[in-house]
C-alpha positions as CSV (number, residue, x, y, z in Angstrom):
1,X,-99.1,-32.9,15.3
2,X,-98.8,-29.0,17.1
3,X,-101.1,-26.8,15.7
4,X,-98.1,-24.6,13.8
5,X,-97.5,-27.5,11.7
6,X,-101.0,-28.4,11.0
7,X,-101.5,-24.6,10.1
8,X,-98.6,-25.1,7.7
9,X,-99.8,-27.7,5.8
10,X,-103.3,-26.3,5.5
11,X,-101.5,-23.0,3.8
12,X,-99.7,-25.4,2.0
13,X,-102.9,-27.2,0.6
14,X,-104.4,-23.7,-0.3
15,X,-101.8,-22.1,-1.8
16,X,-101.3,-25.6,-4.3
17,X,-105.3,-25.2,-5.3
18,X,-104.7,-22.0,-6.5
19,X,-102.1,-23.2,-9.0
20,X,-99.4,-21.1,-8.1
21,X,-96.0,-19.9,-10.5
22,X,-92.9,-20.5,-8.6
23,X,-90.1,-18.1,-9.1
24,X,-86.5,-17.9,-8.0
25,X,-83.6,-15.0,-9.2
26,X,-79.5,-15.3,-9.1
27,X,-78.3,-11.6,-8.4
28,X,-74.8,-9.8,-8.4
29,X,-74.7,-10.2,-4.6
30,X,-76.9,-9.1,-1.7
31,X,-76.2,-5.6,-1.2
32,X,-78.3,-2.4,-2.1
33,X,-76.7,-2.0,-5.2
34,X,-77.3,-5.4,-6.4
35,X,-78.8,-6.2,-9.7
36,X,-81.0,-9.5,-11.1
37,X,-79.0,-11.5,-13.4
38,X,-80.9,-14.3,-14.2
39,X,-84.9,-15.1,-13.6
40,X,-86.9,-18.2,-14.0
41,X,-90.6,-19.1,-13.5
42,X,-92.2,-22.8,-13.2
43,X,-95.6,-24.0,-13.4
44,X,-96.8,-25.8,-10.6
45,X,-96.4,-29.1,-12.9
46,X,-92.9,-28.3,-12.9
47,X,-92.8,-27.0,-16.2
48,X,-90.5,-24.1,-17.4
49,X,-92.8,-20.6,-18.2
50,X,-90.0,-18.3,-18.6
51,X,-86.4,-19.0,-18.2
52,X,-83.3,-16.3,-18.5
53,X,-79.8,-14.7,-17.9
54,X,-80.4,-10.9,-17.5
55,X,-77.4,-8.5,-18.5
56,X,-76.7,-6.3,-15.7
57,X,-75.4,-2.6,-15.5
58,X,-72.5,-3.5,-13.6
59,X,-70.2,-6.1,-13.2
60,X,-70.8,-9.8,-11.3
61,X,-68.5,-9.5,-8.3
62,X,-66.3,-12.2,-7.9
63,X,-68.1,-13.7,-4.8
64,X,-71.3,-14.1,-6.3
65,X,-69.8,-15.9,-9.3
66,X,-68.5,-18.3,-6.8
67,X,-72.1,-19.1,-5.4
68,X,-74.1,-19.1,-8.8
69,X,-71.6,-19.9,-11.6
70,X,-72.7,-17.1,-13.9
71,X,-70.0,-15.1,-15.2
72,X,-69.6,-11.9,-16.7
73,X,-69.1,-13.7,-19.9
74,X,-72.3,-15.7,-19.9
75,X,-74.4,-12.6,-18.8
76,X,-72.8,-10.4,-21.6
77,X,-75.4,-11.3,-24.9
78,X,-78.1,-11.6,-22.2
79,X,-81.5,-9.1,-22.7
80,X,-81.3,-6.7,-20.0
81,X,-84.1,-6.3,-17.1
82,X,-85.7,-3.7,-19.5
83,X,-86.2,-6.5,-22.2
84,X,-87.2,-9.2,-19.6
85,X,-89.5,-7.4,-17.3
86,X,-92.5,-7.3,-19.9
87,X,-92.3,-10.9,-20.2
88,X,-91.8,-11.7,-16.5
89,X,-95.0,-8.7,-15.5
90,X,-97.0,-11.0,-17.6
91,X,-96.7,-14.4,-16.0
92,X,-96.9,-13.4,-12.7
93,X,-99.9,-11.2,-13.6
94,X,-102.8,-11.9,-11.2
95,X,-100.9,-14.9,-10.6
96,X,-100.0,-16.6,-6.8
97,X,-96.3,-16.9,-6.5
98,X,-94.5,-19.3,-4.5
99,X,-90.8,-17.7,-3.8
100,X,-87.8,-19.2,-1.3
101,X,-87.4,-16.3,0.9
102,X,-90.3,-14.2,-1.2
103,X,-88.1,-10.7,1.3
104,X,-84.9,-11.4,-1.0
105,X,-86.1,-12.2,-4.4
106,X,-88.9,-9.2,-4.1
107,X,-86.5,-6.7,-3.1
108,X,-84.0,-7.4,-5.5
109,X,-86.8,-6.6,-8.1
110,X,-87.4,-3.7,-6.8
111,X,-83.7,-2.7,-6.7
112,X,-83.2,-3.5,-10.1
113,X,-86.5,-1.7,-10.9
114,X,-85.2,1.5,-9.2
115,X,-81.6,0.9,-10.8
116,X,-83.4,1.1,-14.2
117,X,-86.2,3.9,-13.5
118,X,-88.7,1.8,-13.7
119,X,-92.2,2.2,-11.4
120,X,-92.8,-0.6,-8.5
121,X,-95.0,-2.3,-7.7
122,X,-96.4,-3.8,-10.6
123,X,-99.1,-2.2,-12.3
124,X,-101.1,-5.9,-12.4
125,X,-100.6,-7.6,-9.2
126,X,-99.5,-10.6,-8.1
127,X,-99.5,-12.2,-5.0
128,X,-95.7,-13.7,-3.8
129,X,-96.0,-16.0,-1.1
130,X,-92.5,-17.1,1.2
131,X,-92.2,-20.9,1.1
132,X,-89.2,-20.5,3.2
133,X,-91.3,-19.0,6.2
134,X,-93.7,-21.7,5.6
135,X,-91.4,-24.4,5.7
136,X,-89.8,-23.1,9.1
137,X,-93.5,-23.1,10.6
138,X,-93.9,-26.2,9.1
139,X,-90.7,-27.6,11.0
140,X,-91.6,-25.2,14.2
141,X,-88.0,-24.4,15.6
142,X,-88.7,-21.1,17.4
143,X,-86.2,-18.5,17.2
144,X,-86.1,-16.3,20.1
145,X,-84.0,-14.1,18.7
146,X,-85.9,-13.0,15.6
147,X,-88.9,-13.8,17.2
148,X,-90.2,-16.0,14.5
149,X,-90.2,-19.8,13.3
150,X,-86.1,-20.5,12.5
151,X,-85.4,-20.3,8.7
152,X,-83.5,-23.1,7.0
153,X,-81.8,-22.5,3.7
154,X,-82.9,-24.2,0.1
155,X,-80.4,-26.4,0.6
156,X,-80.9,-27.4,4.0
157,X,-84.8,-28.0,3.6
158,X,-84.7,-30.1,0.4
159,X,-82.0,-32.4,2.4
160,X,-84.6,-32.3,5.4
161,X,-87.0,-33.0,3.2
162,X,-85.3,-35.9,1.3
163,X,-86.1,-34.1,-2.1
164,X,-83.5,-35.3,-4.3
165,X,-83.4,-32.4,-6.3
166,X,-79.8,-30.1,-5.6
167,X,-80.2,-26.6,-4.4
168,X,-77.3,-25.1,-7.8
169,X,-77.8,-21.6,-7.1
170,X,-79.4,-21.7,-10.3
171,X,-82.8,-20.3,-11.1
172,X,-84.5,-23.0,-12.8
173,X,-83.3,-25.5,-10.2
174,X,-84.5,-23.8,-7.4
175,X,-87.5,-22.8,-8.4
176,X,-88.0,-26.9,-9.2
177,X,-86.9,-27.0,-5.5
178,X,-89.2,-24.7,-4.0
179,X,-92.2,-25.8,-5.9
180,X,-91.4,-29.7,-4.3
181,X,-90.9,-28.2,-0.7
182,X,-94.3,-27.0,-1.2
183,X,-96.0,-30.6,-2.5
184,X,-93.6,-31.8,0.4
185,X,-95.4,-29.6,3.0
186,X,-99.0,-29.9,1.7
187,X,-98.5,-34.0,1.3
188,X,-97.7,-34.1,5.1
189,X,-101.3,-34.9,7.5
């Protein structure tokens, strides 16, 4: 076994004793004006701490409906980010935080943060961790290019992975599917 993916699978090993939260968000798209629109956080058992649609200020393009499924509809009894946030801050308090490309999720946080007026970071701390860079040192493809291990969707890794758990574009089912990529990882000597 090469030393990347050894290295891997120790981080793997820690990250799992410290009981991590996993979290994954759905958004209105990827660009700078994008909002959150729905949030979930699992236990490291696999159990749902805090599920939810978030009501945006705008509207869900039509090209992000088409990846997620969440409509305008759906979204428009939700609690807004100002309602959620308290409850979200709280979990992740002092908490690790296993996220599938932690770069996306955190800055669409911090977008919708700013969208709302509201101060980032977090006045408690947590600590986010990237299971997707993980998993691409754990599979060791270089990418000349970026200069880094090559990153492989959700999708792509469960499959790789033989985790029979879909990658929905949902929240709660890829959060589920982040926290097995990591047991996958951390089970592999």
């Amino acid at each position: 076994m090469n030393s990347a993916r050894s290295q891997a699978i120790q981080i793997a090993q820690e990250k799992l004793a410290l009981n991590p939260l996993y979290l994954d968000t759905e958004t209105t798209g990827i660009e700078r004006n994008s909002e959150i629109i729905e949030i979930c956080i699992v236990d490291d058992q696999g159990q749902l701490v805090f599920d939810s649609l978030v009501r945006p200020t705008g509207r869900i393009p039509v090209d992000a409906m088409r990846i997620h499924g969440i409509s305008n509809e759906e979204v428009a009894g939700a609690p807004t980010w100002l309602q959620v946030w308290p409850q979200v801050q709280a979990h992740l308090a002092n908490r690790h935080v296993g996220i599938y490309n932690a770069e996306f999720d955190l800055r669409l946080m911090q977008q919708t943060h700013a969208r709302l007026g509201l101060r980032w970071p977090m006045q408690t701390g947590f600590f986010p961790f990237c299971i997707m860079k993980l998993y691409a040192q754990y599979v060791g493809e270089w990418n000349r290019q970026r200069g880094s291990y090559r990153w492989h969707s959700l999708e792509t890794a469960g499959r790789q992975c033989g985790i029979p758990l879909a990658n929905t574009h949902r929240a709660s089912d890829d959060s589920l599917l982040a926290r097995a990529l990591l047991h996958f990882i951390a089970q592999h000597t």
